[in-house]
N, CA, C and O atoms as a GROMACS GRO file, in nm:
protein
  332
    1UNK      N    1  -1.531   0.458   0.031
    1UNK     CA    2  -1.458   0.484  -0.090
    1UNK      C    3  -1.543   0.445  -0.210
    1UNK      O    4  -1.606   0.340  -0.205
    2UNK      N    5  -1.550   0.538  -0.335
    2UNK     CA    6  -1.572   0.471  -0.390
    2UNK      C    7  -1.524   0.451  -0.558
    2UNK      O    8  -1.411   0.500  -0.562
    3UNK      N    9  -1.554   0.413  -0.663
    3UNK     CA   10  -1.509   0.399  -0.774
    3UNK      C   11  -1.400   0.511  -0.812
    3UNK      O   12  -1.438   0.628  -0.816
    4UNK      N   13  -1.277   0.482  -0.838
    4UNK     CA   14  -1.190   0.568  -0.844
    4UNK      C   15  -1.132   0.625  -0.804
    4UNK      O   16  -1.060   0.700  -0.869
    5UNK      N   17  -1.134   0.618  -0.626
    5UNK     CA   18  -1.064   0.710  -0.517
    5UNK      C   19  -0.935   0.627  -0.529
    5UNK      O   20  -0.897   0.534  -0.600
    6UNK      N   21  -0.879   0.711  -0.415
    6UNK     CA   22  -0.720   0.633  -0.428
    6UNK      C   23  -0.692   0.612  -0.291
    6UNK      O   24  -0.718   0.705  -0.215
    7UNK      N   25  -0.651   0.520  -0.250
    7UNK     CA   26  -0.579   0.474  -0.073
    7UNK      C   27  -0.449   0.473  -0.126
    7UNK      O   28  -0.397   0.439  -0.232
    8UNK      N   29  -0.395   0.544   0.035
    8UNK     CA   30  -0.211   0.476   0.023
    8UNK      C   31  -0.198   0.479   0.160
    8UNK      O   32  -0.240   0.536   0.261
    9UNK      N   33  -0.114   0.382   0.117
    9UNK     CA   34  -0.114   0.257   0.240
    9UNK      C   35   0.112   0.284   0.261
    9UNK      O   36   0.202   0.240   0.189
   10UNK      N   37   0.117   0.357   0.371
   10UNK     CA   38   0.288   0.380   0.375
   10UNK      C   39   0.316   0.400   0.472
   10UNK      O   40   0.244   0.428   0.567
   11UNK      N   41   0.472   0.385   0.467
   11UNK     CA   42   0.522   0.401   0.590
   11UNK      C   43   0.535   0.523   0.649
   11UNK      O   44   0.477   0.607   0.580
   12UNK      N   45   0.596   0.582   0.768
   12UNK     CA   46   0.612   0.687   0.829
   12UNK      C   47   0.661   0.831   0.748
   12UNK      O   48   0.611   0.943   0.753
   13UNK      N   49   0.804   0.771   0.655
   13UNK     CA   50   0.890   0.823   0.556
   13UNK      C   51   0.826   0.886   0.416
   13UNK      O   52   0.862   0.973   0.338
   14UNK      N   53   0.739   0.818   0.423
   14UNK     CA   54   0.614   0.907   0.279
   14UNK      C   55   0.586   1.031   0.255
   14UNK      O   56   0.474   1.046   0.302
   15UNK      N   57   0.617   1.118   0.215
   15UNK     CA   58   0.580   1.258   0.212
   15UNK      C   59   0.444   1.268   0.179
   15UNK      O   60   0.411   1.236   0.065
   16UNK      N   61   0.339   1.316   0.278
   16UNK     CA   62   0.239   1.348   0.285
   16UNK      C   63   0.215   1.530   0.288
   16UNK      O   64   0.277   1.614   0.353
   17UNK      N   65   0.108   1.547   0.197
   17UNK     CA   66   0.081   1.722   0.170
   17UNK      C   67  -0.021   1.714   0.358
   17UNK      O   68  -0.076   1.616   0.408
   18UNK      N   69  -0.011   1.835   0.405
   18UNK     CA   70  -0.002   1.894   0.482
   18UNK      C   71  -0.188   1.887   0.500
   18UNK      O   72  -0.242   1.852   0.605
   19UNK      N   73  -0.275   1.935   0.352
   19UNK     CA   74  -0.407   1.905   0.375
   19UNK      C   75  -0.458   1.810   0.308
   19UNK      O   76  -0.563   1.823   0.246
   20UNK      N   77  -0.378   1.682   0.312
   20UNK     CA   78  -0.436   1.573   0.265
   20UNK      C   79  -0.484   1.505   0.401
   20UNK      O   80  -0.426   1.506   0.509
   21UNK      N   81  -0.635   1.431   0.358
   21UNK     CA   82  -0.747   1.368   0.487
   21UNK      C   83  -0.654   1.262   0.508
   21UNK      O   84  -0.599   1.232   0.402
   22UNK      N   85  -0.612   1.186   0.618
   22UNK     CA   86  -0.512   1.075   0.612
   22UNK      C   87  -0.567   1.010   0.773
   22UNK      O   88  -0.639   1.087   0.837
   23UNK      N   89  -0.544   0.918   0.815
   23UNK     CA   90  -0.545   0.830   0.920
   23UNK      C   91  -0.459   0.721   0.958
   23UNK      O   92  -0.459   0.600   0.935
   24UNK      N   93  -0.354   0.836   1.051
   24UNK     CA   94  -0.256   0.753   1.122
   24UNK      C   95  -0.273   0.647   1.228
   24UNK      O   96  -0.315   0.662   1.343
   25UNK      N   97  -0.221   0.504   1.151
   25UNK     CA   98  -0.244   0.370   1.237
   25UNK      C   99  -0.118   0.376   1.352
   25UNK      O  100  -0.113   0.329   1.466
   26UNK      N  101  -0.055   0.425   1.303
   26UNK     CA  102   0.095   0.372   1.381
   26UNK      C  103   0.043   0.384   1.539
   26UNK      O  104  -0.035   0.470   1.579
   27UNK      N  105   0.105   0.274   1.621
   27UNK     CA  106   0.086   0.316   1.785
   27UNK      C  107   0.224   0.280   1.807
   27UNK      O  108   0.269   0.317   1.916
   28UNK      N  109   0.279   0.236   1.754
   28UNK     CA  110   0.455   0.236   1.799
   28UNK      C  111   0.542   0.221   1.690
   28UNK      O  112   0.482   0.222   1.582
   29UNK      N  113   0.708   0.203   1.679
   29UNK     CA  114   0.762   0.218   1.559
   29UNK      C  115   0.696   0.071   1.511
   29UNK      O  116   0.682  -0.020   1.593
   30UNK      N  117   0.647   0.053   1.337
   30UNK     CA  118   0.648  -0.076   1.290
   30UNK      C  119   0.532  -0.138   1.329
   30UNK      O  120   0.506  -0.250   1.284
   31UNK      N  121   0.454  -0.077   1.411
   31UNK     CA  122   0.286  -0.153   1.490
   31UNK      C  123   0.178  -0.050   1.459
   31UNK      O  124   0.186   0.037   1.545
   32UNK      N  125   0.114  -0.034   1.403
   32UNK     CA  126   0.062  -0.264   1.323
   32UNK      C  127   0.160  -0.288   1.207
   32UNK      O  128   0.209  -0.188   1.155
   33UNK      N  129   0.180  -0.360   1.180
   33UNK     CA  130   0.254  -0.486   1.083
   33UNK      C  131   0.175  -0.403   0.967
   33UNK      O  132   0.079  -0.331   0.994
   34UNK      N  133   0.224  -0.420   0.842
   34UNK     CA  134   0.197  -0.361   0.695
   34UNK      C  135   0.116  -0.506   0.654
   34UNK      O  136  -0.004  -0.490   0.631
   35UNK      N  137   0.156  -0.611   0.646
   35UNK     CA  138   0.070  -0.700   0.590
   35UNK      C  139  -0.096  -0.716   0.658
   35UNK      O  140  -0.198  -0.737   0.592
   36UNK      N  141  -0.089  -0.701   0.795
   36UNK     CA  142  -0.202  -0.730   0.850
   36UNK      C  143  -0.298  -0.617   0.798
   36UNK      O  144  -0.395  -0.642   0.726
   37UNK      N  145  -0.270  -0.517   0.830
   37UNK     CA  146  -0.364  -0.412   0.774
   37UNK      C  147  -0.406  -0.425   0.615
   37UNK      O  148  -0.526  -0.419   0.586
   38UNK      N  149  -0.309  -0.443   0.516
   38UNK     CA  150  -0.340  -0.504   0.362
   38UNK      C  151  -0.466  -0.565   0.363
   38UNK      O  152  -0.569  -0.537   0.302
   39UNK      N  153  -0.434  -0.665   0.453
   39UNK     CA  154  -0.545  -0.789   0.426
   39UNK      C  155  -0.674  -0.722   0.479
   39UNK      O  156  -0.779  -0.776   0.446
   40UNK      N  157  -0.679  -0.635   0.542
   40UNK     CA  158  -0.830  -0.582   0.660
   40UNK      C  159  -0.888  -0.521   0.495
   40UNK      O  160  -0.997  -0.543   0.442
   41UNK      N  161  -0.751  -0.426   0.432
   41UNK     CA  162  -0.836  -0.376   0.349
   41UNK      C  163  -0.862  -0.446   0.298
   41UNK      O  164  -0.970  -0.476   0.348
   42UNK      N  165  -0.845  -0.508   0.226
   42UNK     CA  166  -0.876  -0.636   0.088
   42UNK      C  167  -0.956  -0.689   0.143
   42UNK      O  168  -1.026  -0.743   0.058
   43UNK      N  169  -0.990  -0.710   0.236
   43UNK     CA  170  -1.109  -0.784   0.279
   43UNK      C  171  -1.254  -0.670   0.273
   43UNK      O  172  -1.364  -0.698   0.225
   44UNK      N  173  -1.221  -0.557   0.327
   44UNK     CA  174  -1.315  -0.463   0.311
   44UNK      C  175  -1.315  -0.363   0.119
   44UNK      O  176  -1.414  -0.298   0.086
   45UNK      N  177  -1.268  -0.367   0.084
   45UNK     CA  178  -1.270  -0.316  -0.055
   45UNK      C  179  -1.234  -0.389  -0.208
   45UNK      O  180  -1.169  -0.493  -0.200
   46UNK      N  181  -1.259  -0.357  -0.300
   46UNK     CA  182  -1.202  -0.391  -0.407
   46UNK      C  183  -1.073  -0.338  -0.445
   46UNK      O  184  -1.115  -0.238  -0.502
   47UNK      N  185  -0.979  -0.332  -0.453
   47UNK     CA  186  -0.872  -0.261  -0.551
   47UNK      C  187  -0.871  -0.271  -0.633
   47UNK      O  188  -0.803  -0.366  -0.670
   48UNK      N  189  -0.938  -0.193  -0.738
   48UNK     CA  190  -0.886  -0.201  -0.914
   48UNK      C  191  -0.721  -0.202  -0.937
   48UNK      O  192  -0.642  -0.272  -1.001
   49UNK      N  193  -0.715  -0.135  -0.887
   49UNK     CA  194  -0.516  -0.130  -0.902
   49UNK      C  195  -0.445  -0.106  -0.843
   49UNK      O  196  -0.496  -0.029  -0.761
   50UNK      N  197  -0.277  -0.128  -0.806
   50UNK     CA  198  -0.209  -0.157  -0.718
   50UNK      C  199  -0.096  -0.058  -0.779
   50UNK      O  200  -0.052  -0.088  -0.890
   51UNK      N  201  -0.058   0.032  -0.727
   51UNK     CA  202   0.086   0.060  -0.803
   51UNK      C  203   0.202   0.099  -0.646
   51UNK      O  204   0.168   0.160  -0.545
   52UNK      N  205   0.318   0.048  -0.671
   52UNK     CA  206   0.403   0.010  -0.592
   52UNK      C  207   0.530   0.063  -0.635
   52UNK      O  208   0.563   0.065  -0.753
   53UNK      N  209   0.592   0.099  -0.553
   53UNK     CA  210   0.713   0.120  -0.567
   53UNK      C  211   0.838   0.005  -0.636
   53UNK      O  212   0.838  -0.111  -0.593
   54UNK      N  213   0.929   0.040  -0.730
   54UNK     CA  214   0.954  -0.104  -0.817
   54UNK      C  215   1.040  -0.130  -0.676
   54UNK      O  216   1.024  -0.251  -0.656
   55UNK      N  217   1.119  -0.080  -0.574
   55UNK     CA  218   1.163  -0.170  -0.484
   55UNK      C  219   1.123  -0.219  -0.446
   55UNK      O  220   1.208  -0.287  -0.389
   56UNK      N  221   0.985  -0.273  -0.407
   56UNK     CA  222   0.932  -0.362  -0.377
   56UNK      C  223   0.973  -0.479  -0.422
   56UNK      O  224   1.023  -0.562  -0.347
   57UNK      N  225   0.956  -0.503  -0.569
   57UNK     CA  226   0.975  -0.622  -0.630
   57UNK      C  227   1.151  -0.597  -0.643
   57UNK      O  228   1.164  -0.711  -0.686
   58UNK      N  229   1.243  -0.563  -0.642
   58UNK     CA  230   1.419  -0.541  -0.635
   58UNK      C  231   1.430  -0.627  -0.482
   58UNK      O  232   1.470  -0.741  -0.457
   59UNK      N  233   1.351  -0.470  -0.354
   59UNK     CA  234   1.459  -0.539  -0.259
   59UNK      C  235   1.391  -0.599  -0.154
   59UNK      O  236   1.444  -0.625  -0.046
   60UNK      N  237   1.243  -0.628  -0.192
   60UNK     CA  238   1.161  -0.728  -0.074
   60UNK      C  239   1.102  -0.822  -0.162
   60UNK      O  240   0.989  -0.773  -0.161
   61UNK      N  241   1.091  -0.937  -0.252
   61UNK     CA  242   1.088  -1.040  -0.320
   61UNK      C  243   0.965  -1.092  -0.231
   61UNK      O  244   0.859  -1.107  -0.291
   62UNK      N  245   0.968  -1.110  -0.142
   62UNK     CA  246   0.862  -1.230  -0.061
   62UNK      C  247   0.740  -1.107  -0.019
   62UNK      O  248   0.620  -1.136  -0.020
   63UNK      N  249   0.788  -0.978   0.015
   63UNK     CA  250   0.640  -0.871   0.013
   63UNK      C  251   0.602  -0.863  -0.117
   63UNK      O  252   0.481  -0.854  -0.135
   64UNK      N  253   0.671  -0.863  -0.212
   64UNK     CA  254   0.590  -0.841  -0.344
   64UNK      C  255   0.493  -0.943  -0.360
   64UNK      O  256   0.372  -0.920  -0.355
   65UNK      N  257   0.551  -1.076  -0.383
   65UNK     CA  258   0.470  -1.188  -0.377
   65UNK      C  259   0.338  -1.228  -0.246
   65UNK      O  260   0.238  -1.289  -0.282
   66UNK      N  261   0.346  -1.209  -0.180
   66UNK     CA  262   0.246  -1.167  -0.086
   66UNK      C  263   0.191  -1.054  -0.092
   66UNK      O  264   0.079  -1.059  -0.041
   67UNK      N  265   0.215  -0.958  -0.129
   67UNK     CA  266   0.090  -0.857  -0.195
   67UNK      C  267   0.063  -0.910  -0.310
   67UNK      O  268  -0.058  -0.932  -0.311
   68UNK      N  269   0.130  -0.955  -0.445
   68UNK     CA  270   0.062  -0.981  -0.541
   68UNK      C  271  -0.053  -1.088  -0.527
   68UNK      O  272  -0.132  -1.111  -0.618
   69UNK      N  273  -0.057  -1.161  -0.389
   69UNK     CA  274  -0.166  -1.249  -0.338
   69UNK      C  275  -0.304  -1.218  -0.301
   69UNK      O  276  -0.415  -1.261  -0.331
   70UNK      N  277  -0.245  -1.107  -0.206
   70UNK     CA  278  -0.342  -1.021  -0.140
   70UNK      C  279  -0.439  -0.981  -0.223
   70UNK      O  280  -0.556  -1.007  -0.194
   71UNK      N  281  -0.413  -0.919  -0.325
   71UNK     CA  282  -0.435  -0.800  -0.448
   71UNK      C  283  -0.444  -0.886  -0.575
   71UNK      O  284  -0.442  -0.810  -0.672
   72UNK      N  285  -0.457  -1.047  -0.622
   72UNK     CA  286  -0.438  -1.067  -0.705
   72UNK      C  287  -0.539  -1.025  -0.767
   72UNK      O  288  -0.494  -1.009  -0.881
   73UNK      N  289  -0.645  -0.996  -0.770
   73UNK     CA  290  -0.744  -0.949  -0.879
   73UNK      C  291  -0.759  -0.827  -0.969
   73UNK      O  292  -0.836  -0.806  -1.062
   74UNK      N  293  -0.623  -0.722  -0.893
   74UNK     CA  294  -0.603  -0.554  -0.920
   74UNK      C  295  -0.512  -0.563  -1.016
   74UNK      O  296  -0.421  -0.642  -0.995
   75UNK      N  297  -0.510  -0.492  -1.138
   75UNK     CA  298  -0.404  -0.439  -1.246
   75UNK      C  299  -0.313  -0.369  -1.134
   75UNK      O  300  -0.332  -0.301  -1.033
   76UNK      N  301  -0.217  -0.415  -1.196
   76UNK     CA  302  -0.074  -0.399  -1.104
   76UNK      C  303   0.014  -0.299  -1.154
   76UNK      O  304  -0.016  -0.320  -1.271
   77UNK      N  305   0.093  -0.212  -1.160
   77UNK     CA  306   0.164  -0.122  -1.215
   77UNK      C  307   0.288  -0.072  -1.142
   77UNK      O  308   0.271  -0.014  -1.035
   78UNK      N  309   0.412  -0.087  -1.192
   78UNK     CA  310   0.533  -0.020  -1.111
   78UNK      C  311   0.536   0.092  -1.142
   78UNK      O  312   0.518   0.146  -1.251
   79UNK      N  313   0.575   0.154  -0.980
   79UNK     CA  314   0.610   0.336  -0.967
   79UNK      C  315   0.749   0.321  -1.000
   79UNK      O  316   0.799   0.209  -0.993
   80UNK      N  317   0.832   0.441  -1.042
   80UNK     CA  318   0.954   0.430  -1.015
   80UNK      C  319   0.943   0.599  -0.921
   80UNK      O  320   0.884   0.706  -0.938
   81UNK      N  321   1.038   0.540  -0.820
   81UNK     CA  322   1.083   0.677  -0.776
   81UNK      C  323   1.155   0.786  -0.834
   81UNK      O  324   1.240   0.771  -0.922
   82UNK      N  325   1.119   0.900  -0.782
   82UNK     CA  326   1.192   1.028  -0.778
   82UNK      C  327   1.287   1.019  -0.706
   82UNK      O  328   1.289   0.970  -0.593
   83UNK      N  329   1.414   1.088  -0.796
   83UNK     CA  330   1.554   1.062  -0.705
   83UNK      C  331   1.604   1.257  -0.754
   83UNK      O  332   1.709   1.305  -0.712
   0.00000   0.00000   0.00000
């Protein structure tokens, strides 16, 4: 990757375009764990910036704060969803 590309990092439920390059981790429902993989990246890349869904910070309080750990060095930005 480099300066300016974009990773997304989601669950199953994400609407993904059809010819977007992507690499599915999943080997069962929920495996691997979302935090463990975070950290592989952050360990392997920089993130300039983080933007997240604002439920994150509403209805998982302790993932926000543990990504904002992970990631503390990235400008941070809330998505709001499309409804």
């Amino acid at each position: 990757m480099g300066h300016g590309d974009v990773l997304t990092v989601c669950d199953a439920g994400f609407p993904i375009a059809l010819d977007a390059w992507r690499i599915d981790l999943a080997i069962t429902q929920d495996f691997p764990p979302l935090l463990p993989v975070l950290k592989l990246i952050a360990g392997a890349l920089i993130a300039e910036k983080v933007l997240f869904g604002e439920e994150v910070a509403t209805n998982n309080p302790p993932l926000h704060r543990e990504l904002q750990r992970i990631f503390a060095d990235a400008n941070w930005k809330r998505s709001r969803t499309r409804r």
